[in-house]
C-alpha positions in Angstrom: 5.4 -1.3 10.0 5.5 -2.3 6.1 1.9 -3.8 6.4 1.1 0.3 7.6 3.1 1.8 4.8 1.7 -0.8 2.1 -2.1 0.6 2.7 -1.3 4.2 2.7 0.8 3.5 -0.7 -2.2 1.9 -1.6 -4.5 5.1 -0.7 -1.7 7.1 -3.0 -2.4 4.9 -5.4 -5.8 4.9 -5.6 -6.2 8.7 -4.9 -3.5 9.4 -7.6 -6.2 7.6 -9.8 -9.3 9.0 -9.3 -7.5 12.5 -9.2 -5.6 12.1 -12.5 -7.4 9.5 -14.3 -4.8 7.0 -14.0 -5.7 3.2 -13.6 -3.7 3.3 -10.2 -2.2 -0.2 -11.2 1.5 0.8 -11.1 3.3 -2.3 -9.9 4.8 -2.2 -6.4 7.7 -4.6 -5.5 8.5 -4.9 -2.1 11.2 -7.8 -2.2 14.5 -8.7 0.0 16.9 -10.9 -0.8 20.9 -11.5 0.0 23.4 -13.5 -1.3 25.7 -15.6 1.1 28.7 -17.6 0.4 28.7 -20.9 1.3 31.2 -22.9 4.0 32.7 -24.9 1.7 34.2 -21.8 -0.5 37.3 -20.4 0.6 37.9 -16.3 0.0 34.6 -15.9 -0.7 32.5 -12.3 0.5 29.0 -12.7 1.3 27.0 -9.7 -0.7 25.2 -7.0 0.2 21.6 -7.4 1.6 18.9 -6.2 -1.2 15.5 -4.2 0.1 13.2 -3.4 -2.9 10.3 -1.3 -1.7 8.7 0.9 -4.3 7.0 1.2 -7.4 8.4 -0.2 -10.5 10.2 2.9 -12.8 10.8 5.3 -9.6 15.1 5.3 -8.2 16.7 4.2 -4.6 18.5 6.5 -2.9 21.9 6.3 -4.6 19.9 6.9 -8.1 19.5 3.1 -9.0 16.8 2.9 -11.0 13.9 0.0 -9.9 12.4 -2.3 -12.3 10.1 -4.7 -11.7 7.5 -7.1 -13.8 4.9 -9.4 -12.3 3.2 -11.1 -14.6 0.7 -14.5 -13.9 -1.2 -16.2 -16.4 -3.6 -18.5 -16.5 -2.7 -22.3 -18.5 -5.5 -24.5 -20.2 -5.7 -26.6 -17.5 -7.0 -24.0 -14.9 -3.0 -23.3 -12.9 -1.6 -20.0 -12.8 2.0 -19.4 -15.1 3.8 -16.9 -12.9 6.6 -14.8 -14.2 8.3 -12.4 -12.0 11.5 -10.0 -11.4 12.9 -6.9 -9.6 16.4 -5.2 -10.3 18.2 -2.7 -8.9 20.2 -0.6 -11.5 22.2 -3.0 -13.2 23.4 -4.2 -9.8 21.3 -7.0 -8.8 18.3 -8.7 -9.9 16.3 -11.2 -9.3 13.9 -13.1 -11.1 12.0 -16.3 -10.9 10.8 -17.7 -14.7 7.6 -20.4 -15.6 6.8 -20.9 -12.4 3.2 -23.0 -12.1 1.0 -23.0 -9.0 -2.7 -23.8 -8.8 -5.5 -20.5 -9.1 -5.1 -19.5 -5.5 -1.4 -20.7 -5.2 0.4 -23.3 -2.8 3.4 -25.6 -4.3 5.0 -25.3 -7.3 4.1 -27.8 -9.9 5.9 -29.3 -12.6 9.8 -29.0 -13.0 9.8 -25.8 -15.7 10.7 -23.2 -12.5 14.0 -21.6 -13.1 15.7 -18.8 -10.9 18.0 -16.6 -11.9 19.8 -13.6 -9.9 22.7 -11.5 -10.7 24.9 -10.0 -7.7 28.4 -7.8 -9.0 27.7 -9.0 -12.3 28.1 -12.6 -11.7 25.0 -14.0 -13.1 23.8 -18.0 -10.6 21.0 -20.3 -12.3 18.8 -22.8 -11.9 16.3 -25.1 -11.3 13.1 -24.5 -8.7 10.4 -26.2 -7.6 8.6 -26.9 -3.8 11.7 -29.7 -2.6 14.1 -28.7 -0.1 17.2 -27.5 -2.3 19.2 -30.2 -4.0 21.7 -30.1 -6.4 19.4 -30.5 -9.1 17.1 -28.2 -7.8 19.1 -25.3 -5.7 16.0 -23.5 -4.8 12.9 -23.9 -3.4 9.8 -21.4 -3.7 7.4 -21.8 -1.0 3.9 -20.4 0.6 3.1 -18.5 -3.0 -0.9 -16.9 -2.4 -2.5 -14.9 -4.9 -4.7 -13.3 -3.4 -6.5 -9.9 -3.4 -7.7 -9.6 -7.1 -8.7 -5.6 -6.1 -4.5 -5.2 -5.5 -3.1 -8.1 -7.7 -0.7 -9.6 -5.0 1.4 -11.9 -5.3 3.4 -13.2 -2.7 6.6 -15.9 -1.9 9.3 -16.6 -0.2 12.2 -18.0 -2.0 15.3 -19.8 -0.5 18.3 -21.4 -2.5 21.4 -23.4 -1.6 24.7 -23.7 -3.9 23.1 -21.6 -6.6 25.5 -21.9 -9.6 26.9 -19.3 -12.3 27.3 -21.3 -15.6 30.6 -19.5 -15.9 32.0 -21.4 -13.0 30.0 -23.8 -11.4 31.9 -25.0 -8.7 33.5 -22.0 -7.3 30.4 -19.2 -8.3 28.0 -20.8 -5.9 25.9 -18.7 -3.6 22.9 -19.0 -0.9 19.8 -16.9 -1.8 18.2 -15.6 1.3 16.5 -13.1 3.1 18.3 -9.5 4.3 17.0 -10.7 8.0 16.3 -14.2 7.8 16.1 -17.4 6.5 13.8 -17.1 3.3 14.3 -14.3 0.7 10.3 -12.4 0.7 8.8 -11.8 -2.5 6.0 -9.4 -2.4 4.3 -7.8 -5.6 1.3 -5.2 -5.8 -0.9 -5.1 -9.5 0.5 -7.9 -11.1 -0.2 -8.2 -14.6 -3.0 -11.1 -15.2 -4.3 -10.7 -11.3 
C-alpha cells in the first residue's frame, strides 16, 4: 500500500513542478522506528511507535511539525558520506551521522557512524557500523541502496540494542526498532547529493 501512495506522491510532486515551476525535489521521509526497553531494566515503559510519512516542513495530525534532512556526499576516494534525520516536533528524532557506504550502497565502512535518537526528551548515543550490536557498537545499519538518481532515494534499516543516554548509561538504555518488526525502516525521497 505505501509502495502505491509513494508513486502518486511522486506524480504530486512532479505535477506540483511543472505546474508552478518548482524543482519538485521536496524531501519525503517515510521512516518508523520505536523504542523498547530492555529485560534487564526494571520499571521501565517501552515508547511509543514513530511512523514518519510526509514531506519534510508539512505537520502530523496532532500539529507536530516534520523535519527531515538527507543529505549524501561523495568522499575523495569514490564512497558516499551519508547524513540523515527525521523529527517529530520536539518529540522524537532520529538521526544517523558520517555514515560511509560505497556509490551504490551495501555495508557500512569505517567506524565514524554514530546514531543518535531522542524519545521524551531523553537523548541515547552511539556507535554504528554493519556488526551485529555490541556494546561498543549498539547499532547496526544494514541493506543501505541508493538508488534512483531521478528520486534521490535512500534507503535502510536500522536496528540497535542497549542504546545509551550519556546522562545515565546504565539505566537510560533502549532497543531501536521497527513500529511492526524487527528493524526500524529508513526511507528518504530527494536526498540532497543524489
Amino acid at each position: 500500500m505505501r509502495a502505491l501512495t509513494r508513486l502518486g506522491l511522486v506524480f504530486v510532486a512532479a505535477l506540483s513542478a511543472a505546474s508552478c515551476g518548482d524543482t519538485g525535489r521536496t524531501l519525503f521521509a517515510d521512516v518508523q522506528w520505536r523504542l523498547l526497553c530492555p529485560g534487564d531494566i526494571a520499571g521501565c515503559q517501552d515508547g511509543a511507535p514513530h511512523d514518519v510519512y510526509d514531506f519534510t516542513g508539512t505537520h502530523q495530525g496532532d500539529g507536530s511539525l516534520i523535519t527531515a534532512a538527507c543529505a549524501v556526499t561523495k568522499t575523495p576516494g569514490g564512497d558516499r558520506l551519508v547524513n540523515l534525520s527525521v523529527s517529530i516536533g520536539s518529540r522524537a528524532s532520529l538521526a544517523v551521522q558520517n555514515l560511509v557506504v560505497s556509490r551504490d550502497g551495501g555495508a557500512p565502512k569505517g567506524g565514524t557512524c554514530g546514531v543518535t535518537v531522542i524519545d521524551d526528551s531523553v537523548t541515547y548515543r552511539g556507535a554504528c557500523g554493519a556488526d551485529v550490536p555490541t556494546a561498543a557498537q549498539p547499532c547496526r545499519i544494514a541493506d543501505v541502496r541508493l538508488n534512483a538518481p531521478d528520486r534521490g532515494d535512500l534507503e535502510a534499516s536500522l536496528v540497535c540494542e542497549n542504546l545509551s543516554a550519556p546522562a545515565d548509561p546504565v539505566n537510560l538504555r533502549r532497543n531501536v526498532v521497527g513500529t511492526h518488526g524487527s528493524l526500524a525502516s529508513i526511507h528518504f525521497m530527494h536526498c540532497d547529493g543524489l
